[in-house]
ZATORFI-664334 format. One line per 5 residues: number of its first residue (from 1); their letters; for each residue x, y, z of C-alpha. Coordinates in pm, whole numbers, always signed. Each point is the difference from the previous one (the first is absolute). Layout:
NUM> A> X,Y,Z  ...
REM end
This chain:
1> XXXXX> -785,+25639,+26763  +87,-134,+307  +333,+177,+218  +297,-141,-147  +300,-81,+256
6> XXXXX> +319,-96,-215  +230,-312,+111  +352,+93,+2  +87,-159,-373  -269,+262,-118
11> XXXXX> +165,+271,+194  +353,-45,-106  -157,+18,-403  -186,+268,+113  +334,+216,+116
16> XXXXX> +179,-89,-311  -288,+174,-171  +37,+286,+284  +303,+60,-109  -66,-21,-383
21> XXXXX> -227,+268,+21  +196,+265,+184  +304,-73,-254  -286,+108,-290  -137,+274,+204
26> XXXXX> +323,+138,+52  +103,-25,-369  -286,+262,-33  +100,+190,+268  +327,+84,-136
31> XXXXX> +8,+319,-160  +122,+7,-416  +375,+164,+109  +76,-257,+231  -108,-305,-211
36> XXXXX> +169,+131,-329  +349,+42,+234  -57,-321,+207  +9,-338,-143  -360,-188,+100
41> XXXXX> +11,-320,+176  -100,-292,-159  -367,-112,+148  -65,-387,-18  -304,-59,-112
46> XXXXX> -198,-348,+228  -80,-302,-84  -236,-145,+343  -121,-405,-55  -123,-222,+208
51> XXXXX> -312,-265,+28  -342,+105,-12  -181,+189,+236  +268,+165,+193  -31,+409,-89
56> XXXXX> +216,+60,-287  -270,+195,-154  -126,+155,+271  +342,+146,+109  +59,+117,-383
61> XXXXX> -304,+150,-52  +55,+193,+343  +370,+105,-125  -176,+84,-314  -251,+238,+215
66> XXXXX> +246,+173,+185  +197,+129,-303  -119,+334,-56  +331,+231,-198  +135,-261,-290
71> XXXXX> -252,-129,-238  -114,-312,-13  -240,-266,-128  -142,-356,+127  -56,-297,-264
76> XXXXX> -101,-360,+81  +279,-165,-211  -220,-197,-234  -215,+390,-76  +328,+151,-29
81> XXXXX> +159,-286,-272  -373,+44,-178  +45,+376,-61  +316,-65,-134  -148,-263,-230
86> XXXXX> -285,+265,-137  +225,+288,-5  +253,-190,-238  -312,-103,-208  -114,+360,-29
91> XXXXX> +326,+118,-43  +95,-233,-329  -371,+105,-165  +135,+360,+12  +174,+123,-298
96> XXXXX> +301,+175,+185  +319,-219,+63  +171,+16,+322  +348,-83,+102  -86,-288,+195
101> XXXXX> -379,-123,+84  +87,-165,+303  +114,+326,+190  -296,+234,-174  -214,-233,+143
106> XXXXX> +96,-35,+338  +33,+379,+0  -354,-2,-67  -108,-205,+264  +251,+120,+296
111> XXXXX> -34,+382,-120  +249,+179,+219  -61,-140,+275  +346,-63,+201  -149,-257,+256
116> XXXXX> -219,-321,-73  -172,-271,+177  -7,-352,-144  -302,-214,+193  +58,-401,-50
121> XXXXX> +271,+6,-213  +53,-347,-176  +36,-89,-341  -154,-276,-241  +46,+83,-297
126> XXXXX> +264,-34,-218  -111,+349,-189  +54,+193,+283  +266,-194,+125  +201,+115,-303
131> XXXXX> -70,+409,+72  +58,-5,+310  +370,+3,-7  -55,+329,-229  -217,+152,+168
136> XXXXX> +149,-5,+363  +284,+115,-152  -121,+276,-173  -212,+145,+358  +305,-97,+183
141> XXXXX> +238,+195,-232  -269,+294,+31  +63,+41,+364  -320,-171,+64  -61,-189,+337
146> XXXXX> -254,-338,+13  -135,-130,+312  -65,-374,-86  -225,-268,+179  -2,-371,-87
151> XXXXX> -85,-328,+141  +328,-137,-175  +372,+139,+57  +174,+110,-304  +177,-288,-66
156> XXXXX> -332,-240,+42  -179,+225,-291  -109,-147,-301  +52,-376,+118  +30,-233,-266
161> XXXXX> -102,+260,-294  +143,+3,-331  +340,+156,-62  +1,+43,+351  +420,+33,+8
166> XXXXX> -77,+362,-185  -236,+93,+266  +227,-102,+266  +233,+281,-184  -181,+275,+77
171> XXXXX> -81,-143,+348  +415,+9,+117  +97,+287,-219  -298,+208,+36  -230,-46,+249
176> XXXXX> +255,-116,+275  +233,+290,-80  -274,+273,+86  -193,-146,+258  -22,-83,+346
181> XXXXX> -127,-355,+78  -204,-19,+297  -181,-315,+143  -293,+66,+169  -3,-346,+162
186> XXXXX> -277,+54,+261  -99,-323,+152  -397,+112,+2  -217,-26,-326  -198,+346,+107
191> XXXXX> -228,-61,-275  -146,-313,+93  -23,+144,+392  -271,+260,-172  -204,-270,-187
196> XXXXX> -90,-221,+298  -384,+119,+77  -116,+11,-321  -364,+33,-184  -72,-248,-252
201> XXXXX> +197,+132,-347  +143,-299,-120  -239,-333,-44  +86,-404,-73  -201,-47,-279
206> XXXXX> -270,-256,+145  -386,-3,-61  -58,+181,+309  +262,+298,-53  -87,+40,-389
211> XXXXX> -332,+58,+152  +47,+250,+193  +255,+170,-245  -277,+62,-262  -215,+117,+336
216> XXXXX> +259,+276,+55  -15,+88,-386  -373,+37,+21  -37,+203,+242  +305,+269,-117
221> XXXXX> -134,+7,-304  -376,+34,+78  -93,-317,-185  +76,+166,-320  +102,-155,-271
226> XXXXX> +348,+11,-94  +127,+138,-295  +318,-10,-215  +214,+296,+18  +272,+107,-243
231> XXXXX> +323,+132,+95  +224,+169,-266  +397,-6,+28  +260,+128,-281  -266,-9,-279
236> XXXXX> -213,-344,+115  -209,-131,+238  -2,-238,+315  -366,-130,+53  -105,-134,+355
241> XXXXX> -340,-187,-93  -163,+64,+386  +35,+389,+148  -256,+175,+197  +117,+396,+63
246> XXXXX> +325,-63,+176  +1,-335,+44  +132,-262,-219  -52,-397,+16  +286,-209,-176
251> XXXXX> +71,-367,-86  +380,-60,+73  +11,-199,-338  -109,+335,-161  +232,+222,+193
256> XXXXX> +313,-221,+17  -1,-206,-317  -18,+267,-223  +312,+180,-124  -61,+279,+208
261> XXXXX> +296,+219,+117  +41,+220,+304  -151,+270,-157  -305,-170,-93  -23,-42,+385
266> XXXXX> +12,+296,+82  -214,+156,-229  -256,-255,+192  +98,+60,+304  -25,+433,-29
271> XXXXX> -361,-59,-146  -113,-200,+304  -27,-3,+354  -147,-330,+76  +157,-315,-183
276> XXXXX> -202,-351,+79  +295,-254,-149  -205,-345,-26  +161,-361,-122  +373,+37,+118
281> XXXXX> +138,-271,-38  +297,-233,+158  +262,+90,-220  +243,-256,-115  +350,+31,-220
286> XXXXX> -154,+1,-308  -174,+326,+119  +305,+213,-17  -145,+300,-216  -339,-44,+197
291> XXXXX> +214,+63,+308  +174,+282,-108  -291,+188,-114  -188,-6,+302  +287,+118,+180
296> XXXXX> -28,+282,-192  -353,+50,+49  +32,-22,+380  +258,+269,-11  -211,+179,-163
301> XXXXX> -288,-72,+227  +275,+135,+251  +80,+318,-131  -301,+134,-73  -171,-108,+331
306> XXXXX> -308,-224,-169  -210,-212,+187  +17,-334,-31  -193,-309,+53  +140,-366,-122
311> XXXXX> -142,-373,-59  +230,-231,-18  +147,-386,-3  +185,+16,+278  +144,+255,+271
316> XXXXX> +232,+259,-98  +338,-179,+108  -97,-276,-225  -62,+194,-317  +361,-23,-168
321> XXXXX> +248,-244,+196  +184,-157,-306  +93,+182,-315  +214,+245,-134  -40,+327,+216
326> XXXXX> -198,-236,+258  +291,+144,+262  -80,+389,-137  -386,-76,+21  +13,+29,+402
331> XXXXX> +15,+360,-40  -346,-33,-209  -106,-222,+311  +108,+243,+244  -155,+277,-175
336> XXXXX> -352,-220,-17  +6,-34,+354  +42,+376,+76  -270,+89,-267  -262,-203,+161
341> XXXXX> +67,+164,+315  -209,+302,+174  +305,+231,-3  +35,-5,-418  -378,+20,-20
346> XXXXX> -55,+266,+210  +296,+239,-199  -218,-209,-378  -199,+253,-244  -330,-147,+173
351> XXXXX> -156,+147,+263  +73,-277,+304  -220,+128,+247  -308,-52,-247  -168,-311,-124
356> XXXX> +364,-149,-43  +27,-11,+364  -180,-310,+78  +266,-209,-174
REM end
């Protein structure tokens, strides 16, 4: 990765961080007479927004790093509201009873960890939005602090969903209360600066570029045939009809218009390395599920560092302009543009400086 020089929007986040850290350090510094006889300070936890592109993650996950004494743990927001999801499951199968659900199952997610990170925090549906009031109050209440990123301030989360006047509850009486807001209103999209010589990843479906899409697939896979490869989750299976070893070629109508969930996603995305995505479409208003699952997907593609390569319609700032989430989906677009670029390749599970190298 190239040498990073922060603007000074980035730096002031970065000292509230600072600071944040050496309060939690501290804590563990303090020997056990002096905090039983001493009241502890209360620690805000932070919430850091701001558009696309500008560092929030990149300053978190270096807080995050630097924390070495107080225990701590790092979710993307949509893994960390999944293991919730499968821990209540497996939690009501089991024959014991438990005084409350909700808390044994965030206890088995969080552990005892008193620190955690929350990557792209947003929320979308109206399941989650109905724990989360619970659940933040439960880790807050536990002495637990929660470093937050979002593209959306507190008050902007969960535009137009249902019930939304409930969420907005635990926004002002919860999450306002125990954090520390910070804008991180940098006027540079860093992200985009990183993306500007790029290899060919991402292709306008035309006769030419299908062409020499399937070219690229040839010669990866050795002029092999493909074969269909089944991928079990919670007791079934996801099949992708066209895999060769690590690499896995996928219609968007296949990925996106089934009712596939995150976790379908990333089971695909932890058994593959390579992803061709072929046939994405412009999407329109009527594709509103369509949209949200390939958001999913590409955070998925995200987090686990997979290579990708796209056809498509149209460009990338034209996939989803109009439509519920359409305003959300720019993260999705921002994240396509970084994953086409050198930088995420290089740090993807293939091997860049091989045959990859001449895309």
């Amino acid at each position: 990765m190239p040498k990073i020089t922060l603007d000074s929007h980035q730096l002031a986040v970065k000292e509230n961080l600072k600071q944040l850290a050496k309060t939690l350090e501290a804590q563990n510094n303090s020997n056990f007479l002096v905090q039983i006889l001493s009241s502890k300070p209360e620690i805000k936890s932070i919430y850091i927004h701001g558009e696309v592109g500008r560092g929030k993650s990149m300053l978190m996950k270096e807080f995050f790093n630097s924390i070495s004494k107080t225990s701590k743990i790092y979710f993307h927001f949509n893994a960390f509201m999944r293991q919730i999801h499968e821990a209540l499951r497996d939690i009501r199968k089991e024959s014991k009873k438990y005084k409350d659900e909700l808390f044994e199952a965030v206890e088995r997610v969080v552990k005892k960890n008193k620190l955690i990170c929350f990557d792209e925090f947003q929320v979308t549906d109206i399941a989650d939005a109905m724990l989360l009031a619970r659940i933040f109050s439960y880790l807050f209440d536990n002495g637990v602090v929660a470093v937050f990123t979002s593209n959306s301030k507190p008050i902007d989360l969960y535009k137009n969903g249902l019930q939304r006047e409930v969420f907005l509850e635990f926004v002002e009486n919860i999450l306002l209360k125990n954090c520390q807001v910070l804008n991180l209103n940098s006027p540079t999209d860093y992200r985009a600066q990183y993306t500007k010589s790029l290899t060919k990843r991402y292709f306008i479906s035309n006769t030419k570029n299908r062409q020499a899409v399937q070219e690229i697939i040839a010669n990866l896979t050795k002029h092999q045939k493909l074969r269909s490869s089944k991928l079990k989750l919670w007791g079934r299976e996801i099949k992708i009809s066209k895999t060769f070893e690590k690499i896995a070629v996928i219609n968007f109508s296949d990925l996106c218009k089934n009712d596939y969930s995150a976790s379908d996603y990333q089971t695909i995305c932890q058994n593959f390395n390579l992803i061709f995505l072929l046939k994405l479409p412009k999407l329109t208003n009527e594709d509103i599920n369509e949209a949200k699952r390939f958001t999913l997907f590409i955070d998925e593609i995200y987090e686990n560092k997979v290579a990708l390569i796209i056809t498509a319609k149209t460009k990338i700032s034209e996939i989803y302009n109009n439509g519920i989430g359409s305003e959300a989906f720019k993260r999705t677009a921002s994240r396509l543009q970084e994953i086409k670029s050198d930088n995420y390749w290089k740090a993807s599970k293939i091997n860049f400086n091989s045959q990859l190298e001449v895309f």
